[in-house]
Structures are given as C-alpha cells and as structure tokens.
N, C-alpha and C positions, 0 to 999 in steps of 0.2 A: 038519611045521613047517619053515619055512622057515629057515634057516641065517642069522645074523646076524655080518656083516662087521666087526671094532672095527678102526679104521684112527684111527692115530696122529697127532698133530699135531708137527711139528717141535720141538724146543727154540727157544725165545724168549729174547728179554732180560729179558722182564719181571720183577721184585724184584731186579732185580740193584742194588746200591748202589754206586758210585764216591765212590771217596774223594782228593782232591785235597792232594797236600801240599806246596802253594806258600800263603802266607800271602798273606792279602787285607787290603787294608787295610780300617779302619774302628774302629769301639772294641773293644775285649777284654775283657768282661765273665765274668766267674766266675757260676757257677750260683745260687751263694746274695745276688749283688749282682743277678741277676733277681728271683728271690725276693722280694726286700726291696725291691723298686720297686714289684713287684705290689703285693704290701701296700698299702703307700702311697698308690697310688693307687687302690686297693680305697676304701681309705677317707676320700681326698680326697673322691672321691663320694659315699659316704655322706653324709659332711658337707654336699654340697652337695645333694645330694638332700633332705637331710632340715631343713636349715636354711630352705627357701622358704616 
C-alpha cells in the first residue's frame, strides 16, 4: 500500500473579522428601532397586498 503524503496548507485570513473604531457617519439606529420598522413595514405590505 502505498504511503499517503497529508501536506498542509498555510494559514489564511479567511474568518478573520476586523473591526474598525472610527465612527462613520450615517444614522444610529438601536437594534429594537430596526425591529420596529420591520414590523411596520411587514405590514404595510400586507395591507397593500391584501387590499387590491
């Protein structure tokens, strides 16, 4: 049986996550004022889905 070679791949960057701590401009939204727009507009659609 022939001898089988396992040869290694270098380390990559791959998953690596950078995290940047200079503010960006734009709006500042808190996770529960996402939330509550989904919502909203979950169900704007419905309404208009279901109103035609």
């Amino acid at each position: 049986m022939a001898k089988k070679d396992k040869k290694t791949l270098p380390p990559s960057g791959a998953g690596l996550v950078r995290y940047f701590e200079e503010e960006t401009r734009g709006p500042k939204l808190s996770p529960e004022q996402v939330v509550v727009m989904t919502v909203i507009l979950a169900i704007f659609c419905l309404a208009l889905h279901f109103s035609a």
